[in-house]
Structure formats: C-alpha cells, structure tokens
N, C-alpha and C positions, 0 to 999 in steps of 0.2 A: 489727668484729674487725680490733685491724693483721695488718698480712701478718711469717710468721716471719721472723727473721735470715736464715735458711737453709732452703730445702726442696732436697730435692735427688727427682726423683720417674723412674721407671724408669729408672734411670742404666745403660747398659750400656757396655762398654769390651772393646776387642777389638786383639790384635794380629797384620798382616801378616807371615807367617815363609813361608820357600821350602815351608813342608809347608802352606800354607793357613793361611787366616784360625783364630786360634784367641781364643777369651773370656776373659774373665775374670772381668768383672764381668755379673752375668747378670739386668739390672732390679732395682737395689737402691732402696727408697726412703726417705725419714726425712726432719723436722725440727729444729728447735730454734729454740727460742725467745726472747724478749730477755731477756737476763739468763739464760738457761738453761745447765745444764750436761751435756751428753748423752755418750754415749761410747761407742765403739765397739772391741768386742773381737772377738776371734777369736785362732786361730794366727797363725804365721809364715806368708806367705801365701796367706794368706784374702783378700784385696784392701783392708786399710783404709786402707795409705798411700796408693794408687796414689788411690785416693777422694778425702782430702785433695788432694792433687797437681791432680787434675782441678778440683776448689775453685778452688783459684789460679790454674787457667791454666796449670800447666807440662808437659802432655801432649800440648797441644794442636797446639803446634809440628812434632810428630813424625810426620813421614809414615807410619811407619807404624803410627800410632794409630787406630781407627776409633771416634766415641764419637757414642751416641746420650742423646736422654732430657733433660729438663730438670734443668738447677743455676738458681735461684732465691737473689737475697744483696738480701735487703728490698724482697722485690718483684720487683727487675728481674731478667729471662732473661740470664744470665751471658754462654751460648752465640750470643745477638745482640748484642753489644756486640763493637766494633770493637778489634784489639788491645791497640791505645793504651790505649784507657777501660780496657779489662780490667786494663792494667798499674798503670794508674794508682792502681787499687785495693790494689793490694800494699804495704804497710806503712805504710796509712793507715786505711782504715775496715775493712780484714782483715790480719790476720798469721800467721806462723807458728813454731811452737817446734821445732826439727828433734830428732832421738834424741843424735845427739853433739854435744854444747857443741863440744869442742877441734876437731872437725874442719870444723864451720857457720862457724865463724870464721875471715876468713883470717888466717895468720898474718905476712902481711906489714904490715902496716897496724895501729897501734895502736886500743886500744878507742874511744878518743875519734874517733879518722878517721871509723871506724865506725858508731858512735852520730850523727855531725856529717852523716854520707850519709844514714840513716834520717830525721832531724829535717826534713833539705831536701827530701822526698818529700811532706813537707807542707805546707812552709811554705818557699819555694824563696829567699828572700828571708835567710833566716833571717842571722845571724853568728855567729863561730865563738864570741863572747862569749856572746851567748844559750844556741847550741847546748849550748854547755860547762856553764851553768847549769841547764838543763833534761837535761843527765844526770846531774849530779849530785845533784837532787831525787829523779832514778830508781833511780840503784845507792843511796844511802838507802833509798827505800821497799823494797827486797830486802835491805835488813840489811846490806849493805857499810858496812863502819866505816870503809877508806879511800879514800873516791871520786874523788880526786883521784891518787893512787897507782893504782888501775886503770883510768880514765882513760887515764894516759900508759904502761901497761906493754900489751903483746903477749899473744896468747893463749896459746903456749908458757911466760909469763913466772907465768901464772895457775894455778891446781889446779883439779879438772874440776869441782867442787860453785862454785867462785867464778865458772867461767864459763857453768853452766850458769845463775848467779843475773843475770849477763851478759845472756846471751837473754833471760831473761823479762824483764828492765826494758827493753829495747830491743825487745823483739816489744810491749809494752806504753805505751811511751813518748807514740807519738800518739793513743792512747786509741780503739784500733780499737772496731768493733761485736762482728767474729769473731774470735776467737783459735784456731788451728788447734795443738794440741800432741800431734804424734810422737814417742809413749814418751819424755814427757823425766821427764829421771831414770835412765831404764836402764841408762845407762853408772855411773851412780855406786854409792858403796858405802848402803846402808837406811836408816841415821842420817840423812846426807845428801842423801839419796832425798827422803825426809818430812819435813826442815825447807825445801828449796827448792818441795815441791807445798803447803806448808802455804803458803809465802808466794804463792805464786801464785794459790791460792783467795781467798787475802785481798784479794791484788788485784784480780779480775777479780768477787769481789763488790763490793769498791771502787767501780769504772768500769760495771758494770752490765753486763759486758761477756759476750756469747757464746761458748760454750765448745765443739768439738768435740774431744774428749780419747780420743786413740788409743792403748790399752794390751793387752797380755795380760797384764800384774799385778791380778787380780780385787779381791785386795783392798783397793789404791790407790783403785779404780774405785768399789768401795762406800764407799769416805769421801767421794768426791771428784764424783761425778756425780748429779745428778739422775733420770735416765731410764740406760737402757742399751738399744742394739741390739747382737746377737749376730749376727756374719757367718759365715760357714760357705761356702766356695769359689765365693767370689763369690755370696752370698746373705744375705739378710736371712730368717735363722729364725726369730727372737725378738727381741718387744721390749717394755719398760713401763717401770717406775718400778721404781727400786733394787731395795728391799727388797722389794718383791714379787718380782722375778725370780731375786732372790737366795734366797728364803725357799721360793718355791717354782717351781722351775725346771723348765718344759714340755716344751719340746724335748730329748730326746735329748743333741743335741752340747753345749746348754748344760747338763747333767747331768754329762757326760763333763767338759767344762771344770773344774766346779764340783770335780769330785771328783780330778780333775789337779792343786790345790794341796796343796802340797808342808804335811804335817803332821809335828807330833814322833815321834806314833806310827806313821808311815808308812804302808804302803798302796800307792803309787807309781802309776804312768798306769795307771787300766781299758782295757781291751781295747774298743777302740771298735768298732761296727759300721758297716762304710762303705758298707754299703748305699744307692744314692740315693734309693728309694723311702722308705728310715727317713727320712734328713735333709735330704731336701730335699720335705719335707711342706708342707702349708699353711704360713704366717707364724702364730706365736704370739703373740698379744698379751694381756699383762696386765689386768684391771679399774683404773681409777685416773682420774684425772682427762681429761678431754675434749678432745679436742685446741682444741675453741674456747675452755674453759677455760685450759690450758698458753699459748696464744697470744696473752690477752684483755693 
C-alpha cells in the first residue's frame, strides 16, 4: 500500500494569549490520497484555514503557536524536516490557492514577474524565455484567451474571476502532488464561481494532483470532492464519501450545516444546539470504501 499525499493525524494547535494557553484545534485527523479530492467544511472558524497553514509551514514561525500531532506529505514527518527542506516544498510538490485572488497577488509586480518567481522555485536555472513560455501554456489551459496581455498587466489591471484563473494556473504550474484551495471562488460572483472550479477540477484531474479543498459552500463541495470531513470547533465530527454524507447526514452539526443552505423556499438557519456533549460526540464515519482501498 503507498503511503497517502497527506495524513495529517492528531493535529492540535494552540494559542499563547496573556489569559493562558487557549486551542483550537483539538486532535483532528484525515487523509487524502493520490489523485484524491477531499474537503473540508465547517463555519467561519472552525479551524480549516489555520489546518491548511500548518500544511505549509506558515504557523510554525510564530512564537506564540504551540502545535502538536503528526502532518505526513508522502510519507515524510513534515514537523522533522529542517526549515529550509520545509520551504522548499512550497510551490513545488505543494501549493496553495488563497480566498482572495486580487489581494494573494502583489500588486506591485506584473503577472509575469510572478509567475517567472514561482517557475524558479523549481527549476532555479530556468530563463525568462522559458519562464514566459511555460506560463503561457498555463493561463491557456485556464481558458485565458489573452496570455500574453495578462502576462504583462498587474493585478489591479485584471477583474477578480481573471485572477482568480491567475492563481490556479500558477498554484498549478509546477505540477505540485498537493494543491491546498481556500475558498477560492468566494470572492467572485456563481457564474464565475463555477466556471473557474470547473477548470480547476479539470486540471488537477489533469496532473493527478491532490486536492485538500476548504469550503463552507456545500454545494461546491458535493460536485467537487471525493470524501468530505466536517469540522466543528476544532473537531473532526464527520467524515465519508460525498454522497453518503450528503445523503445521509450523522452528526448533528452536519444536519444543522446541511439544512443552513440557503433554499427558494426558505426556511433560514435552525436553531442549533451547542451543547458539547451533542457535538462533540464520537467521530462519525460513513461505510464506503477502506482506507487501504482509497490509498492502493
């Protein structure tokens, strides 16, 4: 059996404030697999971003971060790997798609600059001729009909759906193993929403590429993932394959979620019980395929 893209297994994350240590993240665990597309929802936070963040490396800096528990990226212990190595992995064999296009992007620095910094992350050698060529293959395969015009224009110069199609061909460009995507989309208006996560499923089935995809838009989530874990204040309540979870929904808060999408005929948010003994019950898991199957 290979070992998954990702395991991430009793992850806790805890912050120093003058009032004492407080949590956050309270032992969450998950994988995902090659080629898989898994996802992880919850509220406003629940902990999904801070989750990815820890992925990459970016919390790790902070004094007053306290983080226990293994992150696992094909095998290796994330958390014993020397800064450097760790860095070195960002925007090569892992990336990420942040929530806002216009503001991920500096606005100093043309898309090309940009794209020409990512490429050399790989291939340090590379030329600005190459470079140039190999992002022009990229804003293509995301549907840019003028790749050479965004290229040489700014992000200011762009509309939010042009640059959110921006990131995904530059988070995609050196053909990571994980692709890490933070509500993208959310900034944009539905139409636009669904034609840039359409192209990016097409790509990352493309490239074979692993998918950790962080939303609270459910219904995104059911076209778009594989598996679903459902977090819940720093927890891991629920978790299986789509349409089982969707179809028939275990836990409480993911009941409450489920019935929080916004319908013609209304309804509006149930009355949740925040009881913790309700929702922070056993982990619910689906029947469905084996994890040694998902992994094979």
């Amino acid at each position: 059996m290979s070992a998954p893209t990702l395991r991430i297994d009793n992850l806790k994350l805890g912050f120093k404030t003058y009032g004492g240590m407080i949590e956050v993240l309270h032992g969450i665990s998950l994988h995902i697999g090659k080629g898989e597309r898994v996802a992880l929802v919850g509220e406003s936070g629940s902990g999904k971003s801070v989750t990815a963040r820890i992925v990459l490396g970016m919390l790790q800096q902070l004094k007053s971060a306290r983080i226990s528990g293994a992150v696992e990226f094909e095998g290796t212990n994330l958390e014993a790997l020397k800064p450097a190595s760790r860095h070195a992995l960002r925007g090569t064999r892992m990336s990420m798609i942040f929530q806002d296009p216009t503001s991920s992007l500096n606005p100093t620095y043309t898309v090309f600059t940009q794209f020409h910094e990512v490429l050399r992350r790989a291939e340090a050698a590379i030329t600005a001729e190459q470079a140039r060529a190999k992002a022009i293959a990229a804003l293509a395969d995301v549907s840019i009909n003028e790749p050479e015009r965004v290229l040489d224009s700014y992000a200011f110069q762009l509309s939010g759906g042009m640059n959110q199609r921006v990131m995904i061909a530059m988070a995609l460009v050196n053909n990571p193993a994980l692709l890490l995507a933070d509500e993208p989309g959310t900034a944009l208006d539905v139409t636009v929403q669904a034609q840039t996560l359409k192209l990016m499923s097409e790509l990352v089935e493309k490239h074979r590429t692993s998918v950790l995809f962080i939303s609270h838009n459910l219904g995104v989530v059911r076209e778009f993932a594989d598996r679903v874990y459902v977090i819940y204040k720093g927890n891991i309540v629920e978790q299986g394959p789509t349409e089982a979870l969707f179809d028939d929904p275990r836990h409480p808060y993911t009941r409450a979620l489920l019935a929080a999408v916004p319908r013609i005929t209304g309804g509006g948010i149930p009355d949740i019980d925040d009881d913790p003994a309700t929702f922070l019950a056993p982990l619910e898991s689906h029947p469905g395929a084996s994890e040694r199957e998902l992994l094979a």
